[in-house]
N, C-alpha and C positions, 0 to 999 in steps of 0.2 A: 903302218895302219893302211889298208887296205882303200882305196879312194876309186868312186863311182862318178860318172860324168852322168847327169841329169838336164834334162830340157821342160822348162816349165812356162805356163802361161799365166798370167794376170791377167782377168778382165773384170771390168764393170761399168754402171753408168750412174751412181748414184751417190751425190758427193761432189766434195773436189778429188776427183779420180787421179790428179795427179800429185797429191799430197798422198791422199792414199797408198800409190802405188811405191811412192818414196820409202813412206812408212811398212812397206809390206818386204821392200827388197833389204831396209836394215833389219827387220827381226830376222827374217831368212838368213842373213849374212852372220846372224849374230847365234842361229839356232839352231841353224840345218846343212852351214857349210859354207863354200868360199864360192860368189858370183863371180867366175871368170869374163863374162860376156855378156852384153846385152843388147838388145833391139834397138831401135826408136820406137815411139808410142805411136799406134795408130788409134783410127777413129772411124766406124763404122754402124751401119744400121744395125738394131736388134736384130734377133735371129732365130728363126721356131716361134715370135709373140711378137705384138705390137707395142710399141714403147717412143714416149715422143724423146728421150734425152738419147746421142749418141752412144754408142760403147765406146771404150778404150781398152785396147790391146794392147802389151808388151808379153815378149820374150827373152827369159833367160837362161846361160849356159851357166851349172850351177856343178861345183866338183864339193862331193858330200861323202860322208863315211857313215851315212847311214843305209839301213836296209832300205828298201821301199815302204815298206809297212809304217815302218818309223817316221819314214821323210812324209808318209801323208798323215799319221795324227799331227806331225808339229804344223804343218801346213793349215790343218781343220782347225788348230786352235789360233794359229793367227789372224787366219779368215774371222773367225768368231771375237777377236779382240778388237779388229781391225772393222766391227760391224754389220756381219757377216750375218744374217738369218736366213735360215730356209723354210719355205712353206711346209704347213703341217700335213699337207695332206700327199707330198712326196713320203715318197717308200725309204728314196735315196735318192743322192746328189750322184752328178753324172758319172764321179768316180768310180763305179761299183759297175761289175760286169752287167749287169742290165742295166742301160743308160736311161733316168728318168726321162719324163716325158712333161715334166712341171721343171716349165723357165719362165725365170720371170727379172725384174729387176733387181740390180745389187751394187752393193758400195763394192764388194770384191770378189774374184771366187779364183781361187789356184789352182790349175789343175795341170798334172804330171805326162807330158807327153810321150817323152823317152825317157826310160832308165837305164842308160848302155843299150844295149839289143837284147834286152830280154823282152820274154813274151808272156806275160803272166794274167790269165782268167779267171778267176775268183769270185766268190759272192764278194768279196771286200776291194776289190785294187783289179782295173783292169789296163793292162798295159801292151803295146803302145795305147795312146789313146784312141777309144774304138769309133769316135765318129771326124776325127783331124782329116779327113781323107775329101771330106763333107763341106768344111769349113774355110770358104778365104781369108775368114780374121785371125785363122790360128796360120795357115801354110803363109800365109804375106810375110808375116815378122820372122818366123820359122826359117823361110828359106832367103832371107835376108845375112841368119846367122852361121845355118848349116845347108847350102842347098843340094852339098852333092850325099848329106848323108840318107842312108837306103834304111828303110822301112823293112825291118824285119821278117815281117808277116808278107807284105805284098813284093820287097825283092826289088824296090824301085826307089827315086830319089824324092826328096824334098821337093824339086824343082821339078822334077816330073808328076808329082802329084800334082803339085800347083797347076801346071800346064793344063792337066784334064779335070780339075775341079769344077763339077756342075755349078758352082757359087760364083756368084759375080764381082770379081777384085778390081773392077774398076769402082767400086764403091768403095773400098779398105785406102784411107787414105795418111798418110803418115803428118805427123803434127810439125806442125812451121818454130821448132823452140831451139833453141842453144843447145848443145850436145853438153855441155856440161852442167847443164841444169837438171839434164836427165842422168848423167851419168858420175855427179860430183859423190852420190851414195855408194856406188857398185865398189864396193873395196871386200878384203879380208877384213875381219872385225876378233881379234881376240876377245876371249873372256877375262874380266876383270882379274880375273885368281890364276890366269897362265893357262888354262886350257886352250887348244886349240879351236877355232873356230871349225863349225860340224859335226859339236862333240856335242851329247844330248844333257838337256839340263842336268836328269837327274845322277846322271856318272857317266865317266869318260870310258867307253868302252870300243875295242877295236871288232870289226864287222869279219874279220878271221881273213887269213891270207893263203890257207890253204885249198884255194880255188873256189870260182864262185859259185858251185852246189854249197860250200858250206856256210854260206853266207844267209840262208834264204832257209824258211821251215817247210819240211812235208806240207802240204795242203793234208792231207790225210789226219793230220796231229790236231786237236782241236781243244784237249785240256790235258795239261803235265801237270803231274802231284811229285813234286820232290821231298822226300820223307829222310829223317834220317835221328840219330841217337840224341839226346840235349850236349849242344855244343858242337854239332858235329859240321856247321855252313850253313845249312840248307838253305837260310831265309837271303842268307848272301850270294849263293849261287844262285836261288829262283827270280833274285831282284836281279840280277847281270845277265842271264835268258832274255828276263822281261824287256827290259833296258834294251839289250842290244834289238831285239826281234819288232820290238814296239808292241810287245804284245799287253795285255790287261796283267796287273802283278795282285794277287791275294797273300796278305801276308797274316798270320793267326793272330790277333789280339788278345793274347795272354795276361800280356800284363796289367790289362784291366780285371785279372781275377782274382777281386778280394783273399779268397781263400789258399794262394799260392806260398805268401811266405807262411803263412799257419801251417799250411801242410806239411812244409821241409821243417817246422820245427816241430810238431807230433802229426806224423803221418795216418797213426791212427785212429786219433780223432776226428780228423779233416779227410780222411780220403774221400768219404762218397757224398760229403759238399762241394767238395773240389769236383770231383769224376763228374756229377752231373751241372756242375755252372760248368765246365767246359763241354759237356755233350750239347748243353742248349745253345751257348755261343757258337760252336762248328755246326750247329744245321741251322743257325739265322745268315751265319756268313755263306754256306750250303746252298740256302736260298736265294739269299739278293746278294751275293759277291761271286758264285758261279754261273753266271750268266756273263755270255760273250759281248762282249760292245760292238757295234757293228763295223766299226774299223779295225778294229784287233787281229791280225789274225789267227789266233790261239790266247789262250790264258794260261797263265804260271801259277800256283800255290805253292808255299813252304808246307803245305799238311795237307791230309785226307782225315774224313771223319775217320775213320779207320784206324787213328790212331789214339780215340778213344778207347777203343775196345780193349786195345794193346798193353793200352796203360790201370784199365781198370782190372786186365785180369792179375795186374803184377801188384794191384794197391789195394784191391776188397777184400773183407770176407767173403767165404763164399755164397752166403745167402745175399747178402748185399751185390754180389756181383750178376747173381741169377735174374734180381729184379733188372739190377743194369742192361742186360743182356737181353730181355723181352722190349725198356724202349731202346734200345741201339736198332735192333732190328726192324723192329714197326717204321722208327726215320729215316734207317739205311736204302729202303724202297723209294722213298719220295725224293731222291736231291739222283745228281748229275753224277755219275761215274767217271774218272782221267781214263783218261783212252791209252796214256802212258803213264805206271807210276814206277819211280825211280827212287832208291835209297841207298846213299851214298854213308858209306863204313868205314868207323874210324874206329881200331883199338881203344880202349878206356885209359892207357895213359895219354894219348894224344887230346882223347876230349875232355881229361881235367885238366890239362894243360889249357887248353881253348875256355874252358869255365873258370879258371882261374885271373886268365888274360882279360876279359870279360868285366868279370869285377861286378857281377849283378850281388846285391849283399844277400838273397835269400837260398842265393844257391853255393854260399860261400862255406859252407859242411854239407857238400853234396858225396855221397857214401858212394865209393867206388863198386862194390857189390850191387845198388840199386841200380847206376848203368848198364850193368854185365845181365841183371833180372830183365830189364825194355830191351836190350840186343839182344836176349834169347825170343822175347816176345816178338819180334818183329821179324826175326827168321821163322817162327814158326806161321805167323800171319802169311809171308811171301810163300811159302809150300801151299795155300790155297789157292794163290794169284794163278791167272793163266801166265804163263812163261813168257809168250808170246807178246805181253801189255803189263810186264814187269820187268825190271831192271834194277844188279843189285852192283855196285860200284866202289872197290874199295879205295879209299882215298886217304888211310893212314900216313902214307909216305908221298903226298901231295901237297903242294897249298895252291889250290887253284882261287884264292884269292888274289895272294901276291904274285904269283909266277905263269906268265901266259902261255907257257905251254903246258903246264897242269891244266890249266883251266881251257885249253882247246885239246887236249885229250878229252878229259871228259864230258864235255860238249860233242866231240865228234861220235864219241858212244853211245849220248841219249839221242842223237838226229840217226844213228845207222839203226837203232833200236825205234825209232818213230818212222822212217821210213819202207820198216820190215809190216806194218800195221796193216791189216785187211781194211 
């Protein structure tokens, strides 16, 4: 598993800051990777605003196997455990390629200085950090830990930024405490279940080892619909994307629809109460589930509305499918388009094998001829798609569940296919 060396800072002044800060390096330890390293705590005036309580600074050297994107929601949501509010009237927190300009007081705020020597500008993650250069209470601790290491961007050290920092570091003063009061936390922290420590809550996923382009999304990619047969992964490949990328995960709430085991036991009775409580649910989720979070940097779906249509032209009559097909249309205008969509193809023995494995009871006399009817449907759907913002992936002789190099094959096909994107 592929492992990133990250440089992070702690600050705040509100609080016991140094319970806080304790409290912020186990969740870190316990959520985003292993603290090899850390600073002493300094103590310095506010900075940009006027504030009667001191700050407190620390620096950590932090080896993570997460993406960037990832390492900063876990960071935002411990910030916000850990007491963390930001004002309403910021845009964004300084994280984000345009650095607010609303500072004010806080029990904590983390922010990502170095991620190895990359350089990444983004509306969401701006790295290194864009105003460190600025700042004696970041370069003091900073170049305490790493002072010969060189700034990507400007080609120069730790200790030489410090050197020419307009900021005044005879005010950054380091705290008079025991080093092992400060540093009794700084360990490796397994998870209770044997995952490794810097493995993400929601699954242990490796950040790919075939160099670091593959580690990291197109900026260009901004919403992937991964589509594919019943049974065929999709929701478990679109959750291991998510997962690994930190991106925002949609996954279809079906089995909230009443009308599903009725349907697989008379089809056609049930088909066009079924067809439309799922057209209505894919354009509720359409509207408030495809929208970006502002730290995400891309969103994942296991479906596109689109596979409404697919499905109703293989389940209605055809008057029943005519009305279908006037609202599919009228909704298809209003919601968000994937900039990539991807449908990953599995023969019909493999995906009653997968539906049987499964063990859901309403799809337990699922008719081999009705999968073969949705994969004729959904190649004919793809001959609309532009080529160029479609992708069709056979994965019959795959388990890129279990086998990591199935599943970094076809990973590296949707990122060369997202990276092809106008």
């Amino acid at each position: 598993m592929e492992t990133y060396t990250a440089y992070l800072l702690l600050g705040g002044n509100l609080g016991d800051c140094v319970q806080t800060f304790k409290a912020a390096r186990e969740k870190i330890a316990l959520r985003s990777g292993r603290i090899s390293r850390a600073s002493r705590l300094y103590t310095s005036p506010s900075w940009g605003f006027e504030a009667k309580e001191l700050f407190y600074n620390q620096v950590l050297e932090l080896q993570t196997t997460l993406d960037p994107y990832a390492l900063l929601q876990q960071l935002l949501q411990i910030e916000t455990e850990l007491g963390r509010v930001r004002p309403q009237t910021a845009t964004a927190p300084e994280k984000t390629a345009a650095a607010s300009k609303q500072y004010a007081s806080r029990t904590i705020d983390i922010d990502i200085l170095f991620y190895e020597d990359f350089v990444i500008r983004s509306r969401n993650l701006s790295l290194p950090h864009p105003l460190m250069q600025q700042r004696a209470f970041v370069l003091v601790p900073l170049a305490e830990l790493v002072p010969a290491f060189l700034h990507p961007v400007f080609g120069v050290s730790v200790a030489e930024l410090l050197a020419k920092c307009p900021d005044d570091s005879s005010k950054i003063h380091a705290c008079p405490m025991p080093e092992q009061e400060i540093y009794s936390d700084v360990a490796e922290k397994p998870f209770p279940d044997g995952r490794e420590a810097g493995s993400t809550l929601a699954e242990c996923v490796p950040t790919g080892s075939c160099g670091t382009s593959a580690a990291f999304w197109p900026e260009n990619m901004r919403f992937l619909a991964i589509e594919g047969n019943i049974g065929a992964g999709k929701t478990s490949l679109s959750r291991r994307i998510a997962t690994q990328f930190g991106a925002k995960w949609v996954v279809e709430s079906f089995e909230e629809n009443v009308f599903l085991p009725k349907f697989y036991a008379d089809k056609e009775r049930f088909a066009f109460p079924l067809e439309l409580t799922f057209l209505a649910e894919r354009y509720r989720q359409a509207k408030e589930d495809f929208v970006q979070e502002l730290f995400s940097p891309f969103l994942v779906s296991d479906f596109s509305i689109s596979k409404s249509l697919i499905f109703a032209q293989n389940t209605l009559q055809e008057d029943e499918y005519r009305l279908f097909k006037r609202l599919y249309d009228i909704i298809l205008t209003t919601i968000p388009k994937p900039d990539l969509y991807v449908y990953i193809h599995s023969d019909v023995d493999r995906l009653m094998r997968n539906i049987r494995q499964r063990g859901r009871s309403y799809e337990a006399n699922m008719d081999p001829a009705y999968l073969k009817t949705i994969e004729n449907g959904y190649r004919e759907y793809m001959k609309t798609l532009d080529p160029a913002r479609s992708l069709w992936i056979d994965v019959t002789d795959m388990d890129f569940i279990h086998n990591e190099a199935d599943y970094r094959e076809v990973l590296s096909r949707i990122q060369a296919a997202a990276r092809q994107l106008g």
